[in-house]
Residue, then its C-alpha position, 0 to 999 in steps of 0.5 A: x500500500x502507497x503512503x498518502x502522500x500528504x504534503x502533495x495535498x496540502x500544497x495543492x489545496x492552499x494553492x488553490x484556495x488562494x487562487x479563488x481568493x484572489x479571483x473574488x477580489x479581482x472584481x474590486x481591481x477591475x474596478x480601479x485599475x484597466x485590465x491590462x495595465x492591472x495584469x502588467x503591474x501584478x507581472x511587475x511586482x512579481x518579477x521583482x519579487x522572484x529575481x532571484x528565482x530565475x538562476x539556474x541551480x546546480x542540479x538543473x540541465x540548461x533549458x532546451x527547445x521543448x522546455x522554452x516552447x513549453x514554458x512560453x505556453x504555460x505563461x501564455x496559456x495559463x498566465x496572460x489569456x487566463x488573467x485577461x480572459x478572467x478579468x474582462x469575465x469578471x466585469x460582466x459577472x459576479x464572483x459567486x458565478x465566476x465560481x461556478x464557472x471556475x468548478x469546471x476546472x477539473x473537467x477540463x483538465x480531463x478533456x484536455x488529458x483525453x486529447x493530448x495525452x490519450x488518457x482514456x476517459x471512462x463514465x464518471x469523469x463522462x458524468x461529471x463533465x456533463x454535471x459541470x457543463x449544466x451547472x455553467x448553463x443554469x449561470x451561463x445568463x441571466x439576472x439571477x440573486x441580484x447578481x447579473x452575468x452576460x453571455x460574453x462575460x460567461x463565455x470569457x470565464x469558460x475560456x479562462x476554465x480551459x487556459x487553466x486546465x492547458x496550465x495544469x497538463x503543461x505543467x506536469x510536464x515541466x516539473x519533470x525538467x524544472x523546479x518549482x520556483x525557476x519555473x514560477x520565475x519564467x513564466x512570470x517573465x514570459x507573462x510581463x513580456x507578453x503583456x507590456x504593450x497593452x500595459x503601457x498603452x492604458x498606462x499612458x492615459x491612467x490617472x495613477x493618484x485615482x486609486x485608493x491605498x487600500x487598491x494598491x494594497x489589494x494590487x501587491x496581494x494579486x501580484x504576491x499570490x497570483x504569480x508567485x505564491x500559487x504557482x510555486x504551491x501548485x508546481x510543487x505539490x504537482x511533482x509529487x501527484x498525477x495530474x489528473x489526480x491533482x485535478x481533484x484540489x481544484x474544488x478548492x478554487x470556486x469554493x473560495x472564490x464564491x466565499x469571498x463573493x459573498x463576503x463582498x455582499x453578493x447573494x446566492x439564489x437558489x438557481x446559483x445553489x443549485x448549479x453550484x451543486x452540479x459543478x461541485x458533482x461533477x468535480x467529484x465524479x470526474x477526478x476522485x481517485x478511482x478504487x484500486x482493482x483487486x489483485 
C-alpha cells in the first residue's frame, strides 16, 4: 500500500484556495485599475519579487527547445489569456458565478488529458463533465440573486476554465525538467513580456493618484499570490501527484472564490445553489481517485 502522500495535498489545496481568493477580489481591481495595465503591474511586482528565482541551480540541465516552447505556453496559456480572459469575465459577472464557472476546472483538465495525452476517459469523469457543463448553463445568463452575468462575460470565464486546465497538463510536464520556483520565475517573465504593450498603452492615459491605498494594497496581494505564491504551491505539490489526480484540489478554487463573493455582499439564489451543486458533482465524479482493482 502507497503512503498518502500528504504534503502533495496540502500544497495543492492552499494553492488553490488562494487562487479563488484572489479571483473574488479581482472584481474590486477591475474596478480601479484597466485590465491590462492591472495584469502588467501584478507581472511587475512579481518579477521583482522572484529575481532571484530565475538562476539556474546546480542540479538543473540548461533549458532546451521543448522546455522554452513549453514554458512560453504555460505563461501564455495559463498566465496572460487566463488573467485577461478572467478579468474582462469578471466585469460582466459576479464572483459567486465566476465560481461556478471556475468548478469546471477539473473537467477540463480531463478533456484536455483525453486529447493530448490519450488518457482514456471512462463514465464518471463522462458524468461529471456533463454535471459541470449544466451547472455553467443554469449561470451561463441571466439576472439571477441580484447578481447579473452576460453571455460574453460567461463565455470569457469558460475560456479562462480551459487556459487553466492547458496550465495544469503543461505543467506536469515541466516539473519533470524544472523546479518549482525557476519555473514560477519564467513564466512570470514570459507573462510581463507578453503583456507590456497593452500595459503601457492604458498606462499612458491612467490617472495613477485615482486609486485608493487600500487598491494598491489589494494590487501587491494579486501580484504576491497570483504569480508567485500559487504557482510555486501548485508546481510543487504537482511533482509529487498525477495530474489528473491533482485535478481533484481544484474544488478548492470556486469554493473560495464564491466565499469571498459573498463576503463582498453578493447573494446566492437558489438557481446559483443549485448549479453550484452540479459543478461541485461533477468535480467529484470526474477526478476522485478511482478504487484500486483487486489483485
Amino acid at each position: 500500500m502507497h503512503p498518502i502522500p500528504w504534503r502533495a495535498y496540502a500544497l495543492l489545496a492552499a494553492s488553490t484556495s488562494l487562487v479563488g481568493s484572489y479571483v473574488g477580489l479581482s472584481k474590486l481591481l477591475v474596478a480601479a485599475f484597466p485590465v491590462f495595465l492591472l495584469a502588467g503591474l501584478r507581472f511587475g511586482f512579481a518579477a521583482v519579487l522572484m529575481l532571484p528565482w530565475l538562476k539556474k541551480p546546480t542540479h538543473e540541465a540548461p533549458l532546451d527547445a521543448r522546455s522554452r516552447g513549453l514554458l512560453f505556453l504555460e505563461s501564455f496559456l495559463g498566465n496572460f489569456l487566463f488573467s485577461i480572459c478572467m478579468l474582462f469575465g469578471l466585469r460582466q459577472s459576479s464572483a459567486v458565478v465566476a465560481g461556478v464557472i471556475l468548478a469546471g476546472i477539473p473537467a477540463a483538465v480531463a478533456l484536455l488529458s483525453w486529447a493530448f495525452l490519450r488518457e482514456r476517459l471512462g463514465g464518471r469523469v463522462l458524468a461529471g463533465i456533463a454535471c459541470a457543463v449544466g451547472g455553467i448553463a443554469l449561470v451561463a445568463s441571466g439576472k439571477q440573486g441580484g447578481a447579473e452575468t452576460t453571455p460574453l462575460g460567461a463565455l470569457l470565464l469558460l475560456a479562462a476554465v480551459f487556459c487553466e486546465g492547458c496550465y495544469v497538463v503543461i505543467g506536469k510536464r515541466l516539473t519533470a525538467d524544472l523546479g518549482p520556483k525557476r519555473i514560477s520565475a519564467l513564466i512570470n517573465l514570459w507573462g510581463l513580456v507578453l503583456v507590456s504593450p497593452l500595459a503601457i498603452w492604458q498606462a499612458l492615459s491612467f490617472d495613477f493618484a485615482a486609486p485608493r491605498v487600500l487598491d494598491w494594497a489589494l494590487l501587491g496581494y494579486y501580484a504576491a499570490t497570483a504569480s508567485v505564491i500559487t504557482v510555486w504551491l501548485w508546481m510543487a505539490g504537482l511533482r509529487g501527484l498525477p495530474a489528473a489526480q491533482a485535478g481533484v484540489f481544484m474544488v478548492f478554487l470556486p469554493i473560495s472564490t464564491a466565499l469571498v463573493g459573498l463576503l463582498l455582499g453578493e447573494l446566492l439564489s437558489g438557481i446559483q445553489a443549485l448549479a453550484y451543486g452540479l459543478a461541485l458533482l461533477g468535480v467529484l465524479l470526474a477526478t476522485w481517485p478511482a478504487r484500486a482493482s483487486a489483485r
